[in-house]
PDB file of N, CA, C, O and CB in Angstrom:
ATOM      1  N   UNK A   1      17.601 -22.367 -36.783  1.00  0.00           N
ATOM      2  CA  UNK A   1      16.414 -22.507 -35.989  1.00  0.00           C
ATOM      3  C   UNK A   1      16.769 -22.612 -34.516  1.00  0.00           C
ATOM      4  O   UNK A   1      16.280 -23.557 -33.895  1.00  0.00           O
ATOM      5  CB  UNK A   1      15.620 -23.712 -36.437  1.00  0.00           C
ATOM      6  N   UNK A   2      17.225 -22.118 -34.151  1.00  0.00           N
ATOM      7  CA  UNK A   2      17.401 -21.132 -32.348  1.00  0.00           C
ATOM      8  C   UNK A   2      15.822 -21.385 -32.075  1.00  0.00           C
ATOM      9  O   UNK A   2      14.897 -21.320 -32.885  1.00  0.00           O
ATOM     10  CB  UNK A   2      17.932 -18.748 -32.352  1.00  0.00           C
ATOM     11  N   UNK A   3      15.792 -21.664 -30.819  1.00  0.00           N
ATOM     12  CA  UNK A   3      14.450 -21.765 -29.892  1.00  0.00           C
ATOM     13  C   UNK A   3      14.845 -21.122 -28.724  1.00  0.00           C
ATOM     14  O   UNK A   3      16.066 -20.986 -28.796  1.00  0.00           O
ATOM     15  CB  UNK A   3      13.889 -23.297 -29.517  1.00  0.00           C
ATOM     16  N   UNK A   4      14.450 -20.691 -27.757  1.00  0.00           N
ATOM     17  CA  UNK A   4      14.652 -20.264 -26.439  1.00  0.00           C
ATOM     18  C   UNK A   4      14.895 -21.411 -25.132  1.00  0.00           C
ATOM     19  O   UNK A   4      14.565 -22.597 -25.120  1.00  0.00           O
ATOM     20  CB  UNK A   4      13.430 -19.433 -26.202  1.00  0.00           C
ATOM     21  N   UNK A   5      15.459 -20.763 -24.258  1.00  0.00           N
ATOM     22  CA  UNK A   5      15.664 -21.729 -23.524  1.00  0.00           C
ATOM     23  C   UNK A   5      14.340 -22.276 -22.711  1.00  0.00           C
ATOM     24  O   UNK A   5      14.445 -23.354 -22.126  1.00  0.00           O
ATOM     25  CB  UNK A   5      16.720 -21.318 -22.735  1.00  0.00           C
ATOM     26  N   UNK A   6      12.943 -21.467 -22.658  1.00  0.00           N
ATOM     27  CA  UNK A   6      12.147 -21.772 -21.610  1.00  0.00           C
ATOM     28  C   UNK A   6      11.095 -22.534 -22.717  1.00  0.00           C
ATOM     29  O   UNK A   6       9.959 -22.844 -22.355  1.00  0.00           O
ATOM     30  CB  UNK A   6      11.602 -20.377 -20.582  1.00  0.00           C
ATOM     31  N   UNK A   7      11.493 -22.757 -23.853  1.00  0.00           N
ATOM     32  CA  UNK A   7      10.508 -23.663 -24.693  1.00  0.00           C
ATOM     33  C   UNK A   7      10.921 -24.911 -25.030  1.00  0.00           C
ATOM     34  O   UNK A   7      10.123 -25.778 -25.383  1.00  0.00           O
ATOM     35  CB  UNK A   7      10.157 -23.106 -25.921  1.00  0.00           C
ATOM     36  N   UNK A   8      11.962 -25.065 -24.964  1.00  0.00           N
ATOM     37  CA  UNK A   8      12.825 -26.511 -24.928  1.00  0.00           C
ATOM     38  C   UNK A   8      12.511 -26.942 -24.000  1.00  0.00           C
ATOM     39  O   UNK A   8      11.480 -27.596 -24.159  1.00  0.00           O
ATOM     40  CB  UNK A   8      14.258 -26.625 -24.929  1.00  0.00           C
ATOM     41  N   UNK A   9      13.002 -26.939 -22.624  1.00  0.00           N
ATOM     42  CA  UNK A   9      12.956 -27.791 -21.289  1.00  0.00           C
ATOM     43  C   UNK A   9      11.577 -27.558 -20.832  1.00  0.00           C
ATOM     44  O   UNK A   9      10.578 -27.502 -21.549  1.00  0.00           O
ATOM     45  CB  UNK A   9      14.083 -27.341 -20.087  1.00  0.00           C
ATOM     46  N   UNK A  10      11.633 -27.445 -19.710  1.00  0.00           N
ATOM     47  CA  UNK A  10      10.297 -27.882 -18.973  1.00  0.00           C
ATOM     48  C   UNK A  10       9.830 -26.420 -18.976  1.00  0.00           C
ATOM     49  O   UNK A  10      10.572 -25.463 -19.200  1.00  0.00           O
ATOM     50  CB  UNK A  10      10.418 -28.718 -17.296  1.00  0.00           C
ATOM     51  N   UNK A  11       8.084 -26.330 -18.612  1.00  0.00           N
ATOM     52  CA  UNK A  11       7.634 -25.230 -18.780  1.00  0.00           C
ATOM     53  C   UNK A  11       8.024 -24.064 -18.038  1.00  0.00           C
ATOM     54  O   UNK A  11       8.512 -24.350 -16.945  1.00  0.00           O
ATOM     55  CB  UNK A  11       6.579 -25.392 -18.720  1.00  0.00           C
ATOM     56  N   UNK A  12       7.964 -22.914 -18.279  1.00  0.00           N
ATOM     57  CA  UNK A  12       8.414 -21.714 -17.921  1.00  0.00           C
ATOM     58  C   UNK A  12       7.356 -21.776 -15.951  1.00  0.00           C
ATOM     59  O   UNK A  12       6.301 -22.405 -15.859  1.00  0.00           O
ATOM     60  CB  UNK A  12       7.851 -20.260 -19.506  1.00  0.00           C
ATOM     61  N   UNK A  13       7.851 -21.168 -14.959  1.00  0.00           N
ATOM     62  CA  UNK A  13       7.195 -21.350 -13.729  1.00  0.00           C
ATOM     63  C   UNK A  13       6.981 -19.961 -14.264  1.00  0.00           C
ATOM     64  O   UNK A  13       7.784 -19.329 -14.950  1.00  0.00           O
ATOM     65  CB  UNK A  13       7.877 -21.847 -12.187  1.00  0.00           C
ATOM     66  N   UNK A  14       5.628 -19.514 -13.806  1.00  0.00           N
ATOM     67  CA  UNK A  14       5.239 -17.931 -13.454  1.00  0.00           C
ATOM     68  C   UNK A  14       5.460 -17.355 -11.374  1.00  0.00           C
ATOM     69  O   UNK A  14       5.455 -17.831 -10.239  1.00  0.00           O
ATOM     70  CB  UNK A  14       3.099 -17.861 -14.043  1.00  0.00           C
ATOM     71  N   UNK A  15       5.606 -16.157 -12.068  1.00  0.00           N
ATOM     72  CA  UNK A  15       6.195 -15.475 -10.648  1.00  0.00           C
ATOM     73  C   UNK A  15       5.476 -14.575 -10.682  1.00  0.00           C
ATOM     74  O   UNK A  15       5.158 -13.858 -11.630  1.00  0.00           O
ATOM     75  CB  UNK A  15       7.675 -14.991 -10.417  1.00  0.00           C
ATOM     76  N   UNK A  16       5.073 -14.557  -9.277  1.00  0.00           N
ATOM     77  CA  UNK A  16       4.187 -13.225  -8.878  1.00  0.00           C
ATOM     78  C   UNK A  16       2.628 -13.887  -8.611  1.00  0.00           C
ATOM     79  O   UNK A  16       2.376 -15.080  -8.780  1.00  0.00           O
ATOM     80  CB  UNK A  16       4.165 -11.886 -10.347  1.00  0.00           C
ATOM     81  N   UNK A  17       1.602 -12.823  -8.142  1.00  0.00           N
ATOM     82  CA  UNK A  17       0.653 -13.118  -7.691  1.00  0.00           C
ATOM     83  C   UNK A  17      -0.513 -13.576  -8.720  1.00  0.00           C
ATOM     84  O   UNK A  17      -0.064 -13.533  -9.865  1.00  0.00           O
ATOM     85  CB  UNK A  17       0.447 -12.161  -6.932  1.00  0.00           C
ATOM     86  N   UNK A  18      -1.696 -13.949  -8.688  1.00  0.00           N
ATOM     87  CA  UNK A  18      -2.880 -13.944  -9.856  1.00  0.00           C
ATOM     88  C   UNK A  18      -3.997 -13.452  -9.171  1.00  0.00           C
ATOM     89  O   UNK A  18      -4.105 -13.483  -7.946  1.00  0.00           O
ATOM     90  CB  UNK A  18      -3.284 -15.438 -10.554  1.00  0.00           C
ATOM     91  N   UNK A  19      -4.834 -12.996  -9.948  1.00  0.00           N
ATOM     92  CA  UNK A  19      -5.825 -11.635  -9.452  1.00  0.00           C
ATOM     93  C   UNK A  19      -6.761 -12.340  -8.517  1.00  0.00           C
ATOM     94  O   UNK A  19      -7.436 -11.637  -7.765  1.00  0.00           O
ATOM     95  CB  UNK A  19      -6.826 -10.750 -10.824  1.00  0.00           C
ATOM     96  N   UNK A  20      -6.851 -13.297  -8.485  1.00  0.00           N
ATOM     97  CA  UNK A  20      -7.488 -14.284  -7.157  1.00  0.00           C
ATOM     98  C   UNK A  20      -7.044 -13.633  -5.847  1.00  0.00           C
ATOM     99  O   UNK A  20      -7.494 -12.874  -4.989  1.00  0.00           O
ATOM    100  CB  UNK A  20      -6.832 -16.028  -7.124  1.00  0.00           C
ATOM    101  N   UNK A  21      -5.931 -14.316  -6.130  1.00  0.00           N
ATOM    102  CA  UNK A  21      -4.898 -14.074  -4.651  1.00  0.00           C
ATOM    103  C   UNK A  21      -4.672 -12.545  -4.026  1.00  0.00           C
ATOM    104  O   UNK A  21      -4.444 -12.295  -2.843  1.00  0.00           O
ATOM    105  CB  UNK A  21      -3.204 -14.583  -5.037  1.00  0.00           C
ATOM    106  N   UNK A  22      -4.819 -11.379  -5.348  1.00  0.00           N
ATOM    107  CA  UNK A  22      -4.318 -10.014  -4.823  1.00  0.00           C
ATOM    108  C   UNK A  22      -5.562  -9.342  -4.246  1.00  0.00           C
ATOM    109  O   UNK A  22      -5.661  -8.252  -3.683  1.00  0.00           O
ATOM    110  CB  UNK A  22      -3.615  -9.053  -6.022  1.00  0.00           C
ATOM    111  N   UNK A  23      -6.703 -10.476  -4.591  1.00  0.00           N
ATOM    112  CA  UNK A  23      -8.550 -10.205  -4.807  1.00  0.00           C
ATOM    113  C   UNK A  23      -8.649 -10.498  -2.938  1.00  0.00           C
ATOM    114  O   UNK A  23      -9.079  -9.747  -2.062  1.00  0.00           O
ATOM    115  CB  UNK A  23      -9.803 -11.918  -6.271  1.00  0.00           C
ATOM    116  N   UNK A  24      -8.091 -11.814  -2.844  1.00  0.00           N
ATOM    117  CA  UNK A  24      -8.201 -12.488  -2.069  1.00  0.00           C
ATOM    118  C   UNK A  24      -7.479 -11.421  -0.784  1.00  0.00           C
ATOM    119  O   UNK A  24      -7.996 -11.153   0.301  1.00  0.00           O
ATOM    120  CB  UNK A  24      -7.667 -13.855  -2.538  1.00  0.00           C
ATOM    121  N   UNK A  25      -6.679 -11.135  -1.101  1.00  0.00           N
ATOM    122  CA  UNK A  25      -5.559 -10.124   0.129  1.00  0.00           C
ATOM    123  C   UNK A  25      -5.669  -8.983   0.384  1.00  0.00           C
ATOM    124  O   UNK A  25      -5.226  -8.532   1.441  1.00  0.00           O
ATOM    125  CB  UNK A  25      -4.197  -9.921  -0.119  1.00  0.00           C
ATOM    126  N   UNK A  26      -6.463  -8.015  -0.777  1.00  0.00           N
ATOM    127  CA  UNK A  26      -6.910  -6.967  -0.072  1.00  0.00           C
ATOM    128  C   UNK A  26      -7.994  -7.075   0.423  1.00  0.00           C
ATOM    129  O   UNK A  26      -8.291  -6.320   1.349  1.00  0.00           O
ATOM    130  CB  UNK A  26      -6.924  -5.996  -0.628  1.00  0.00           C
ATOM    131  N   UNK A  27      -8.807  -7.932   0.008  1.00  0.00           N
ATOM    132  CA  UNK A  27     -10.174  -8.420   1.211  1.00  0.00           C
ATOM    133  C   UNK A  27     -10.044  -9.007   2.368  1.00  0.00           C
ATOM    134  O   UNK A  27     -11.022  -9.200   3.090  1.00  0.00           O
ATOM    135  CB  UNK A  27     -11.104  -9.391   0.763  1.00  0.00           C
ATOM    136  N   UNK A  28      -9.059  -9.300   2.635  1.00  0.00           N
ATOM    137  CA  UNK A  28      -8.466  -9.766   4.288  1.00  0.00           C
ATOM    138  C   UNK A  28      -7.690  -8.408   4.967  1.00  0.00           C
ATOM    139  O   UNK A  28      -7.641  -8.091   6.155  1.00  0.00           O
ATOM    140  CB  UNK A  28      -7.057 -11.277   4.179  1.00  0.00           C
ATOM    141  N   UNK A  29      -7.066  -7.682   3.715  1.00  0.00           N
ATOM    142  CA  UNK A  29      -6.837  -6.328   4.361  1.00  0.00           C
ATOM    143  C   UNK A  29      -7.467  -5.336   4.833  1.00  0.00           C
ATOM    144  O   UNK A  29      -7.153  -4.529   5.708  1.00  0.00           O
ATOM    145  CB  UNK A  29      -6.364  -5.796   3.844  1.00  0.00           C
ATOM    146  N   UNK A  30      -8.684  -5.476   3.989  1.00  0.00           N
ATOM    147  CA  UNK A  30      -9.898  -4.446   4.110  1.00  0.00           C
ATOM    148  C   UNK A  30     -10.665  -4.782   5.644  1.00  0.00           C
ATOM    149  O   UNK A  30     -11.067  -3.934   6.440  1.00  0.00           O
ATOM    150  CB  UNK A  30     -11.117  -4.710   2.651  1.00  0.00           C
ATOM    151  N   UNK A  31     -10.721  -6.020   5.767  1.00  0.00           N
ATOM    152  CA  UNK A  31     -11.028  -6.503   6.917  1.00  0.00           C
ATOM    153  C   UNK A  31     -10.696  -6.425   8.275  1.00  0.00           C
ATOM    154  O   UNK A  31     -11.586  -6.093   9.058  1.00  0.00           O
ATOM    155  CB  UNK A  31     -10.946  -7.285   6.757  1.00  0.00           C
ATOM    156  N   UNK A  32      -9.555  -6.675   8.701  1.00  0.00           N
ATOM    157  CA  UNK A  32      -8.654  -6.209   9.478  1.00  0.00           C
ATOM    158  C   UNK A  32      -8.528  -4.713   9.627  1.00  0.00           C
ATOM    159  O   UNK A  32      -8.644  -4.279  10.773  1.00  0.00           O
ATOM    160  CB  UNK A  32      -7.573  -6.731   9.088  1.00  0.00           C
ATOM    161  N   UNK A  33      -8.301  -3.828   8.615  1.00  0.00           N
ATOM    162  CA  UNK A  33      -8.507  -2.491   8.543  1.00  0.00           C
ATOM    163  C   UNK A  33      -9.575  -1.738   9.224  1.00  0.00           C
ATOM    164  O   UNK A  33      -9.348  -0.788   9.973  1.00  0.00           O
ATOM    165  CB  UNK A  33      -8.609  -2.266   7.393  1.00  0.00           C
ATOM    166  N   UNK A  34     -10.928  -2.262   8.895  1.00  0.00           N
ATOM    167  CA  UNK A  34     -12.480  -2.367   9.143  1.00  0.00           C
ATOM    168  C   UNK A  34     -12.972  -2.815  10.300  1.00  0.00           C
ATOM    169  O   UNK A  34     -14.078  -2.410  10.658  1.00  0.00           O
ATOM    170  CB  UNK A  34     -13.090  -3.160   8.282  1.00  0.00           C
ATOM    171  N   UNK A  35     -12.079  -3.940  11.277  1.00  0.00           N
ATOM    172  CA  UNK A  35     -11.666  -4.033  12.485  1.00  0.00           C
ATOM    173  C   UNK A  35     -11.477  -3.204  13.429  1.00  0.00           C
ATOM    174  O   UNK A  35     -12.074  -2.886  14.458  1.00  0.00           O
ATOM    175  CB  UNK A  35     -10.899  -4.440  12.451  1.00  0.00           C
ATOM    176  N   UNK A  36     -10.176  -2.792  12.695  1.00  0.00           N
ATOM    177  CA  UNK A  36      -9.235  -1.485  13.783  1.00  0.00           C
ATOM    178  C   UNK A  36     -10.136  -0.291  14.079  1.00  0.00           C
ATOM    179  O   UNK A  36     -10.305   0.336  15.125  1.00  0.00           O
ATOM    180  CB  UNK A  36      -7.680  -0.655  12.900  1.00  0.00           C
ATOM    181  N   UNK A  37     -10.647  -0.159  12.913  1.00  0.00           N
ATOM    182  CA  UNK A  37     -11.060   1.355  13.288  1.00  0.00           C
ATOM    183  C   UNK A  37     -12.482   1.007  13.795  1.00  0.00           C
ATOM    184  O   UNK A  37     -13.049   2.014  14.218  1.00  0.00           O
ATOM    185  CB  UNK A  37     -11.048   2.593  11.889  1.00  0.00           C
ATOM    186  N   UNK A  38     -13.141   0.003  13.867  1.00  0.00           N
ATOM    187  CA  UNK A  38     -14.352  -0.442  15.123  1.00  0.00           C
ATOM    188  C   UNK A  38     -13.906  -0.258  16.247  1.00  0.00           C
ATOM    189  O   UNK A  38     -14.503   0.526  16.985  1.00  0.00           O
ATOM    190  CB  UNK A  38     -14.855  -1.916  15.244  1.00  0.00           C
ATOM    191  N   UNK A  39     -12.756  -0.911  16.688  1.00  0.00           N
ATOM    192  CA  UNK A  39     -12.178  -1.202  17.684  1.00  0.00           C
ATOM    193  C   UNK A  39     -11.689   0.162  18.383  1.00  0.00           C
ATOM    194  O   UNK A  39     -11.933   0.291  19.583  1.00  0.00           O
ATOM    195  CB  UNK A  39     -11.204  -2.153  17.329  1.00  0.00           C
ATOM    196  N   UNK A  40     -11.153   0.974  17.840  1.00  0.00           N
ATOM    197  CA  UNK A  40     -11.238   2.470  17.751  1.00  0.00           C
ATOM    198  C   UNK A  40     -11.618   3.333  18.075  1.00  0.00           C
ATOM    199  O   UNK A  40     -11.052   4.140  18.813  1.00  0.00           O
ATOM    200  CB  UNK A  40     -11.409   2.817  17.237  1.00  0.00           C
ATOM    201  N   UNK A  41     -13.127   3.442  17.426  1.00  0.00           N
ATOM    202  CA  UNK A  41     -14.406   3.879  17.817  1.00  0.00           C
ATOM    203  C   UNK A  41     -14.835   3.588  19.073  1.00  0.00           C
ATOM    204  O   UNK A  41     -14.800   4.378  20.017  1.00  0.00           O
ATOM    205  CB  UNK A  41     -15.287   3.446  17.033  1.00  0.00           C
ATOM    206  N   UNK A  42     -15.388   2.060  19.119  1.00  0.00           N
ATOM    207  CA  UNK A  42     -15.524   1.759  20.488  1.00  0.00           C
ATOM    208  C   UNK A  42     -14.936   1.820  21.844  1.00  0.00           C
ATOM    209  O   UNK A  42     -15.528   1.768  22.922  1.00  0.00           O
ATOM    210  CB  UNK A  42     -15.633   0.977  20.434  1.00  0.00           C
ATOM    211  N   UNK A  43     -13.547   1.951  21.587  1.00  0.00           N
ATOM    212  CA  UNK A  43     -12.602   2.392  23.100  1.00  0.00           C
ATOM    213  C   UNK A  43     -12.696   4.019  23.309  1.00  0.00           C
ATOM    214  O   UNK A  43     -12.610   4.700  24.331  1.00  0.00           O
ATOM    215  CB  UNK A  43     -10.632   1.961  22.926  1.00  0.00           C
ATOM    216  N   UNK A  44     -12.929   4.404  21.802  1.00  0.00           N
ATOM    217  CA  UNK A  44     -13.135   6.111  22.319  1.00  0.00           C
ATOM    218  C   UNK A  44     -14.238   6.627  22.939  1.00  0.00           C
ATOM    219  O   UNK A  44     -14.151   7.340  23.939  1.00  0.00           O
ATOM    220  CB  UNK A  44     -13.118   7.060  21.241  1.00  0.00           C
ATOM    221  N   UNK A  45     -15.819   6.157  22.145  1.00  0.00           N
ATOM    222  CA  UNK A  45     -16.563   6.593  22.874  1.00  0.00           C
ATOM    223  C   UNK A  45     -16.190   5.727  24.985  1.00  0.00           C
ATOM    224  O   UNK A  45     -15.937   6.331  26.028  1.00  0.00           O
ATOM    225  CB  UNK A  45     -18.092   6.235  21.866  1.00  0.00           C
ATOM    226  N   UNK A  46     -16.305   4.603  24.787  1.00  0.00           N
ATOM    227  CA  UNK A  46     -16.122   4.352  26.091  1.00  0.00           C
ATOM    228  C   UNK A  46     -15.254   5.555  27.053  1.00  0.00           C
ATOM    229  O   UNK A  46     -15.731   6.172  28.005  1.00  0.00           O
ATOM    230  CB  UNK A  46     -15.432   3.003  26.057  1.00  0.00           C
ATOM    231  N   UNK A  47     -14.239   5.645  26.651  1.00  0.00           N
ATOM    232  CA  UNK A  47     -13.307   7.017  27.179  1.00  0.00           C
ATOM    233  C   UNK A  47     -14.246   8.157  27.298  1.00  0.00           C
ATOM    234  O   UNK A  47     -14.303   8.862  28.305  1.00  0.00           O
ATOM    235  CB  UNK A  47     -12.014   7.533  26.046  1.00  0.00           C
ATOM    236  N   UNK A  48     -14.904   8.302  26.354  1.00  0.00           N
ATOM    237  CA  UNK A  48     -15.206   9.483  26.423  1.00  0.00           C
ATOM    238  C   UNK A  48     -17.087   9.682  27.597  1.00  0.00           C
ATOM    239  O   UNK A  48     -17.666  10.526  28.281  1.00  0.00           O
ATOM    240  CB  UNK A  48     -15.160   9.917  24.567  1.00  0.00           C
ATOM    241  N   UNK A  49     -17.276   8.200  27.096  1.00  0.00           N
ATOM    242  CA  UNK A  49     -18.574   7.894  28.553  1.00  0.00           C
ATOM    243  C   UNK A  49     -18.237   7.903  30.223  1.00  0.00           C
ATOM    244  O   UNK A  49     -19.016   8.124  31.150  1.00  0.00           O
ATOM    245  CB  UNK A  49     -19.189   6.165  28.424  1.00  0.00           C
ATOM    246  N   UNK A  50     -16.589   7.537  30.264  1.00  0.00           N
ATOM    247  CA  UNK A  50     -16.194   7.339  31.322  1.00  0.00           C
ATOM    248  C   UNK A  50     -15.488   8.727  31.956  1.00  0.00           C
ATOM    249  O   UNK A  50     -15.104   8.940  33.106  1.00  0.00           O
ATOM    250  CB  UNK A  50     -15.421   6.187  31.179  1.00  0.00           C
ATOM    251  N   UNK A  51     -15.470   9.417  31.007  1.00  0.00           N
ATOM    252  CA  UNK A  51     -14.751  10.836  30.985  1.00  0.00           C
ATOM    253  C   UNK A  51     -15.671  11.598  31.789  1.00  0.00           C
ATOM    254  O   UNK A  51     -15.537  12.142  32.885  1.00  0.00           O
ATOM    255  CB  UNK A  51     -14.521  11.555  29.458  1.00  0.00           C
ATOM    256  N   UNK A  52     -16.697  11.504  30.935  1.00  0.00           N
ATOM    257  CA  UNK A  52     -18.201  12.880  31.640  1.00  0.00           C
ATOM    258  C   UNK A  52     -18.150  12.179  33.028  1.00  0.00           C
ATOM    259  O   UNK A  52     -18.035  12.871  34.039  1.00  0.00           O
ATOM    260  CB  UNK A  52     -20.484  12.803  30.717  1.00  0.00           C
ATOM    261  N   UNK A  53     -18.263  10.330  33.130  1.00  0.00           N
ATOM    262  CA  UNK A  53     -18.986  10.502  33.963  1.00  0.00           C
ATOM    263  C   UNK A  53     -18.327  10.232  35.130  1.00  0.00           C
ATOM    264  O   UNK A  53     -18.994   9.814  36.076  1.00  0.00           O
ATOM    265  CB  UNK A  53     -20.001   9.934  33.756  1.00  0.00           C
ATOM    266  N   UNK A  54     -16.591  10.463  35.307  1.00  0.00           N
ATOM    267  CA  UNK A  54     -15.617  11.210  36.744  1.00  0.00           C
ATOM    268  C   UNK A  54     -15.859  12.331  36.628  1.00  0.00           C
ATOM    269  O   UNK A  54     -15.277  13.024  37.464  1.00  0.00           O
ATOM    270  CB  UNK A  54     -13.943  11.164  36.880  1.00  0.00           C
ATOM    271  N   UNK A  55     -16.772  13.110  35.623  1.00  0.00           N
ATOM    272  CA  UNK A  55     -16.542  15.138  36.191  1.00  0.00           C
ATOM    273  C   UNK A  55     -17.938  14.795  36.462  1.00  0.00           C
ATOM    274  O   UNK A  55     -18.370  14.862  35.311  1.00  0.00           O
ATOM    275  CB  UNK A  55     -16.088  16.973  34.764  1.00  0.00           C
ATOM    276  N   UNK A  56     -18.831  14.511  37.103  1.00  0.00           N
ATOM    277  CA  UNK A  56     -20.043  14.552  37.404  1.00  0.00           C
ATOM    278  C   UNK A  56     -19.716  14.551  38.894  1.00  0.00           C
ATOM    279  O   UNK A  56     -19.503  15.735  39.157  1.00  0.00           O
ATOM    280  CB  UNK A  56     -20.944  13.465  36.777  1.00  0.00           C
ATOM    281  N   UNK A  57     -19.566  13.817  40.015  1.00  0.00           N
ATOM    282  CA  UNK A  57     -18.974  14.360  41.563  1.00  0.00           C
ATOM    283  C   UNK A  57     -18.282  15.498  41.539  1.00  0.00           C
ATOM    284  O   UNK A  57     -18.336  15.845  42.719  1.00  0.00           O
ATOM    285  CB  UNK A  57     -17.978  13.422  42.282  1.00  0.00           C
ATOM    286  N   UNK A  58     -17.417  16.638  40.737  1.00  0.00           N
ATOM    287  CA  UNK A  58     -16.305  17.359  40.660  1.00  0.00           C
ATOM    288  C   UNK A  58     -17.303  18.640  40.391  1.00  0.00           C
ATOM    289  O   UNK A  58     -17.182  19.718  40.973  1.00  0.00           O
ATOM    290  CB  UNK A  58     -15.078  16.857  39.513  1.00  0.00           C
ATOM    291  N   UNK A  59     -18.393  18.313  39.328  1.00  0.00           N
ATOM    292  CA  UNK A  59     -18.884  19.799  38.975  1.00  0.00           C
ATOM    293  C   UNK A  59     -20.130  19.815  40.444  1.00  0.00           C
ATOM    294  O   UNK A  59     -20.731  20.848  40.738  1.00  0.00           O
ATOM    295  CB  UNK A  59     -19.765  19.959  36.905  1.00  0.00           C
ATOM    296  N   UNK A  60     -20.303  18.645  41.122  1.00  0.00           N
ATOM    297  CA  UNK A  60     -21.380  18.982  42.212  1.00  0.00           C
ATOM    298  C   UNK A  60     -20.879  19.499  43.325  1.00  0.00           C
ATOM    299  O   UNK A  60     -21.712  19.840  44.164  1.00  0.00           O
ATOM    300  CB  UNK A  60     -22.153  17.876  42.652  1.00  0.00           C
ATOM    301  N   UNK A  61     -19.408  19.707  43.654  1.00  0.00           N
ATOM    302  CA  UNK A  61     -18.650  19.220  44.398  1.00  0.00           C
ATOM    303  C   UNK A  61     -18.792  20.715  45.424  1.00  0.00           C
ATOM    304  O   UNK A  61     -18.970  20.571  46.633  1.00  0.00           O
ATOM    305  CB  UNK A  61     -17.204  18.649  43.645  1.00  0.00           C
ATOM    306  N   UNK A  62     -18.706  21.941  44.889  1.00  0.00           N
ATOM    307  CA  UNK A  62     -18.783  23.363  44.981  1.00  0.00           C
ATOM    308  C   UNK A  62     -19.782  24.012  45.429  1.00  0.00           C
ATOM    309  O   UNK A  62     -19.790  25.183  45.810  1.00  0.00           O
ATOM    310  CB  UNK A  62     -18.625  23.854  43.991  1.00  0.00           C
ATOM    311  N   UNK A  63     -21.153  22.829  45.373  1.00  0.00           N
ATOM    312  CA  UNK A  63     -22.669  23.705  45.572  1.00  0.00           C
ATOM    313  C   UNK A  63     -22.968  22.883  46.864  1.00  0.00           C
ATOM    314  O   UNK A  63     -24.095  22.738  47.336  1.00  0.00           O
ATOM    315  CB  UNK A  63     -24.124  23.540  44.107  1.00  0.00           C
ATOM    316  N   UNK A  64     -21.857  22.384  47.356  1.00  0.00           N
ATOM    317  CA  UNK A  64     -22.199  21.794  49.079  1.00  0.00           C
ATOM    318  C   UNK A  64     -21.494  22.856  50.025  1.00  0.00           C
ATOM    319  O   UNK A  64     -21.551  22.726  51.248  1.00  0.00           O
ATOM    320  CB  UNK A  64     -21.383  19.988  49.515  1.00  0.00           C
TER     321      UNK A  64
END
């Protein structure tokens, strides 16, 4: 009658994550992710508001 070693002594520790935690981490990833690309968006259009509106003196610039 052999037993194992992790049933004799003290209980076996588990390793690795539980679906809480992996639940929990890609929803902080998703987040952050969901962030960036706001953040993204919003600096581009700005660029691109600030873009037109330095060629606005440049395209009048010719009909004086």
């Amino acid at each position: 009658m052999s037993r194992s070693f992790h049933s004799v002594g003290r209980p076996s520790r588990q390793s690795g994550l539980s679906l809480i935690e992996l639940m929990i981490s890609i929803v902080l990833g998703l987040l952050i992710a969901g962030a960036a690309v706001s953040m993204f968006l919003s600096f581009s259009r700005t660029y691109t508001a600030s873009e037109s509106l330095s060629r606005i003196p440049g395209k009048r610039a010719h009909l004086v």
